[in-house]
N, C-alpha and C positions, 0 to 999 in steps of 0.2 A: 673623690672630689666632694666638698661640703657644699648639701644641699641649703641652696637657697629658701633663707626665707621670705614670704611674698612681700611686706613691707617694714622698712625701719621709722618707726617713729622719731621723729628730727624736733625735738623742743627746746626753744631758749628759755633760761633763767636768769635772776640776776645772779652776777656770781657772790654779792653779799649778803643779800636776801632773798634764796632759792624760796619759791611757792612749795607750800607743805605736802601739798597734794601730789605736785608733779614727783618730789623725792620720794614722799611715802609709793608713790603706784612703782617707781625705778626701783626702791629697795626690795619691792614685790616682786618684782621680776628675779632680781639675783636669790633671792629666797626660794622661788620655783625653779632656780637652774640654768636659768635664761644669761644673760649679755649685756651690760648696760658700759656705753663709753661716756666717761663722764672726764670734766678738767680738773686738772693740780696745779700747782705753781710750776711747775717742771714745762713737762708737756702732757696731752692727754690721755686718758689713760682706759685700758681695753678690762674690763670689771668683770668676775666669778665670784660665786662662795669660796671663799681660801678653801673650807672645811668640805666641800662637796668635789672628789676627785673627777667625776663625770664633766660638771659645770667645767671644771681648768681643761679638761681635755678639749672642749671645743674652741678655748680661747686657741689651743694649738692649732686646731682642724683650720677656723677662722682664717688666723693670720698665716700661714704655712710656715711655724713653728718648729725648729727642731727641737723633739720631746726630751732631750738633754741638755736644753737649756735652760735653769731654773729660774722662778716668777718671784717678784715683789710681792709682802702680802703690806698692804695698809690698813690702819688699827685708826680707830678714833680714841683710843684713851688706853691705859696704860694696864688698864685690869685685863684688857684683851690680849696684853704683849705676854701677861703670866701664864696666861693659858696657852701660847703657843710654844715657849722656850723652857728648855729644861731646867737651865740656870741662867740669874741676872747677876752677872759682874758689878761691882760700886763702877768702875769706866766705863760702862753701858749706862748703870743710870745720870751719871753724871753730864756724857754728852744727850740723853733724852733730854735733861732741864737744861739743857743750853739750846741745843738745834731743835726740837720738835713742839711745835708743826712747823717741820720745813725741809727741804732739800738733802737729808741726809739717810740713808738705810743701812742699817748694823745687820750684819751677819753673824747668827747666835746658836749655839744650840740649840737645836730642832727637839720640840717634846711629841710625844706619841700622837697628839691630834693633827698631823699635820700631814697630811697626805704625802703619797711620795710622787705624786704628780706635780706639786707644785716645787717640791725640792731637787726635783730631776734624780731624785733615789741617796740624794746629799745628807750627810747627818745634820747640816748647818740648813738656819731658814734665813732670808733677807727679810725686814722687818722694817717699815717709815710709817711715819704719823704727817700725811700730807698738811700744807699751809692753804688749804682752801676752803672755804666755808660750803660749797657744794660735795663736794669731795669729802667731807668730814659728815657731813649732814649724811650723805647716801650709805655711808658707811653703819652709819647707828640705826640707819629705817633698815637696812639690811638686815640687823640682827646678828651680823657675824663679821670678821676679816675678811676684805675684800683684795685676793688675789688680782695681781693688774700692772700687766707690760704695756705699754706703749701701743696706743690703736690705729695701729697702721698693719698695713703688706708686711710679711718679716722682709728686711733687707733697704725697704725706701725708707727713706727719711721721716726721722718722729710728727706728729702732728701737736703743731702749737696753735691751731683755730679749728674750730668744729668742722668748718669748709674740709680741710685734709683731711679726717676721718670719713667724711661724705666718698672724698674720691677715692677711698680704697677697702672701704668695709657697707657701705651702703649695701643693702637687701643680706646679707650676709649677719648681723645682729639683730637684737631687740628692742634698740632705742640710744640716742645719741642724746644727749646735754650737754647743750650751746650756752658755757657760762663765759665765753669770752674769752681773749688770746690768752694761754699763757704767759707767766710774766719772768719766770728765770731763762725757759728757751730749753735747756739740754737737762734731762736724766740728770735724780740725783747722785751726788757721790756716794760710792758701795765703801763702805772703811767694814772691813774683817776682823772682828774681834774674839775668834776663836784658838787664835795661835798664839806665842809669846809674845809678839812684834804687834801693836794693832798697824795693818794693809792697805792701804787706798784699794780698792780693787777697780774700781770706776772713777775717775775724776766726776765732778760736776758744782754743784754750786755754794758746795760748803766747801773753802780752800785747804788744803794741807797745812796753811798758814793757821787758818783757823780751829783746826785740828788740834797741830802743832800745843797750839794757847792752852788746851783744857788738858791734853795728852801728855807732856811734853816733849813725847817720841814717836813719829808715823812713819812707816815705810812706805813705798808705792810700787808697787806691783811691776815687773819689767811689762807685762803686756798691756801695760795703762799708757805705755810712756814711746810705744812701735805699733804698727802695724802685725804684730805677731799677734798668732792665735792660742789661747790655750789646747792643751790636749784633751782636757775636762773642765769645762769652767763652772768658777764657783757664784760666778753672778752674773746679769744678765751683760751683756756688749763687752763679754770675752775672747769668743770663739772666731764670733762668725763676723762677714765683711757687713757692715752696719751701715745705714744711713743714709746709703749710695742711690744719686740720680741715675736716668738711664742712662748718659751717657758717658765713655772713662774718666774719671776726674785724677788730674796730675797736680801733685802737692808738692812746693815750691820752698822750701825752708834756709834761710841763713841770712847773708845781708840783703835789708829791705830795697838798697837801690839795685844791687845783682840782681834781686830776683824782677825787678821790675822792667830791666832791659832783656832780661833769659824772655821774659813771661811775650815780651814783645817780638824777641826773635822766633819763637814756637809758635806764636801766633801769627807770623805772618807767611812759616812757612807751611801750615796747615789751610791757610788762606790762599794760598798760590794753588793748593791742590782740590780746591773748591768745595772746600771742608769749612764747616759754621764752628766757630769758635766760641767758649764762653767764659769769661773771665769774671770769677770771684774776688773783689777787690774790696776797698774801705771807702767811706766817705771822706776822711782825713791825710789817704794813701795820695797813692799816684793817680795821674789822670788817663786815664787809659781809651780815652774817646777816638773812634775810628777805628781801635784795635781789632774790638770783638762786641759780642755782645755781653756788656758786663751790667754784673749785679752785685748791689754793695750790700754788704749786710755787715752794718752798722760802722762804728769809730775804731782804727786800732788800738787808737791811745787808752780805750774803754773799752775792754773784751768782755763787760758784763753784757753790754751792748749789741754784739758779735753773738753770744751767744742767745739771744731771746730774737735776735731777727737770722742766724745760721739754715735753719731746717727747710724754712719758708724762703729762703735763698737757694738752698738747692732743689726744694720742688718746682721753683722759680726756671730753672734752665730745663726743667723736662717740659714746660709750655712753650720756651723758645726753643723747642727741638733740636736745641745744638748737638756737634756729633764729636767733641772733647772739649773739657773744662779744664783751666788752668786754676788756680786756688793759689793766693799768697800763703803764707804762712805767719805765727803769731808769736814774740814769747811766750814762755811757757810758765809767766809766774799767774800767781792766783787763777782766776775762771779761763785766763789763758792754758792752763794747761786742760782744761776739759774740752774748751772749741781744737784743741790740737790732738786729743783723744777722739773727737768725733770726724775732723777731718781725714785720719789718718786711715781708720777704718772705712771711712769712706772713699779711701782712693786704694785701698785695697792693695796696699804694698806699692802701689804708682808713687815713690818717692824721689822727689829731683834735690838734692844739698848744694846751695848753689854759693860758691866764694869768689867776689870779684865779679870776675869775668870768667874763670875755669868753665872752661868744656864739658859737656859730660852725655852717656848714651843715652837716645830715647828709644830704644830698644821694645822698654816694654810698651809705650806706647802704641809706637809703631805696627806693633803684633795683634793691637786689639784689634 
């Protein structure tokens, strides 16, 4: 078990104009091996020296990490990306001058500096140039690449305000920077550029659409697009079941008015057995008052939306202690296919396809 440390220093900045001081004393920290969670445009993010394999190891201890799951390293400038990768492709640089600083991480050849801690023993490194001026700033007081998953529990859901990382890493790190919510919401998109084919491997907030524009050919990973697990994964939210509240969440995919009379039929018969229900819905959606206890996170019609208020929706239903969550479902074009990457893994294979009116078992439900 990782020993506690006695206290985490909890400080706001602004997140356009971080104080010199408080980043310079945080980049001091990752420089001596320490822990600093600090915000991205994404969500926020659990900070190491990429380059110091000790440092990555505790981000694992921290968050109860499988050590075969490889880390994000983020780069404040591009002299840093040289030093980690064997070779830059002209399609690597190309999408750098488009997407970066922003939501997107290339998987590249791994060059010697690069610990195999943080590659999970992978030839390939994942590599972003976060869109956050805090984020960017702690990165260059560091002095080096800053290694950084996602600062939460492994398995609960990402933290989009410094408050989440409170409730799940407090006394356990070196210091928190409160630069304010996240503004994309979900993990960037992983695109694999080591193979013939460049790979979505992670949907998130650079669309395949947008890809598509500079690339003109992307494939997308089967395990991006299911609930299936990789056998080895090559980046982070491949493996393992991701995101998930405590209680089972059941994912409800096909037509929006089927799913809205299914989601009312489960709910009432979970209701009869005096079982708290919680329903994940839209602002724009059905009205589901009376049903359950529902919480909207965000417009369907706007699944950008969906996505920057998703995470804080499902940490949402672990305060209303509900004991099963029903979750509509979203198409799957642009950021919609990332909130249905994040949802999926979060119900953990719980998938209901609903046509009509058709029947179908709630089997696995039922077992949990």
């Amino acid at each position: 078990m990782t020993q506690k440390i006695l206290a985490t220093r909890y400080i706001k900045v602004d997140p356009l104009h971080p104080d010199p001081s408080v980043i310079q004393a945080s980049g001091d920290i990752l420089a001596q091996g320490g822990l600093v969670a600090f915000p991205t445009e994404t969500v926020y993010g659990l900070g190491a020296n990429a380059l110091d394999g000790r440092a990555v190891m505790r981000i694992f201890e921290v968050k109860g990490r499988p050590s075969d799951n490889p880390m994000i390293v983020h780069v404040a400038d591009l002299d840093q990306v040289k030093d980690l990768v064997e070779s830059l492709s002209s399609s690597a640089q190309e999408l750098m001058q488009a997407f970066w600083p922003g939501p997107l991480t290339l998987v590249l050849p791994a060059g010697g500096v690069v610990p195999p801690e943080v590659t999970a023993g992978l030839p390939s490194v994942a590599i972003r140039m976060p869109g956050h001026a805090v984020a960017l700033a702690l990165i260059r007081a560091a002095g080096s690449p800053v290694a950084a998953p996602s600062a939460n529990l492994s398995g609960r859901p990402s933290p989009t305000v410094a408050a989440h990382v409170m409730q799940d890493l407090n006394g356990r790190i070196d210091m928190i920077l409160d630069g304010g919510p996240a503004g994309v919401g979900v993990e960037s998109t992983v695109l694999d550029l080591t193979g013939p084919v460049p790979t979505i491997l992670r949907p998130g907030g650079v669309t395949p659409e947008a890809l598509t524009g500079i690339l003109g050919k992307v494939m997308v990973d089967p395990a991006a697009l299911s609930s299936l697990q990789a056998a080895k994964p090559r980046s982070p939210g491949m493996k393992y079941t991701h995101y998930a509240p405590r209680a089972p969440l059941l994912l409800l995919e096909g037509d929006p008015r089927a799913i809205a009379a299914k989601i009312r039929e489960i709910a009432t018969e979970y209701r009869s057995k005096g079982k708290q229900v919680g329903i994940l819905a839209y602002s724009d959606g059905e009205d589901y008052a009376g049903t359950g206890q529902v919480v909207l996170a965000g417009q369907r019609s706007k699944p950008e939306t969906v996505a920057a208020g998703l995470y804080a929706a499902l940490r949402r239903f672990n305060d209303l202690e509900v004991d099963y969550i029903l979750a509509e479902g979203l198409p799957e074009s642009g950021v919609g296919l990332a909130v249905m990457n994040r949802l999926r893994k979060a119900a953990g294979g719980r998938i209901l396809h609903v046509v009509d009116q058709d029947a179908d078992n709630l089997d696995k439900m039922h077992d949990e």
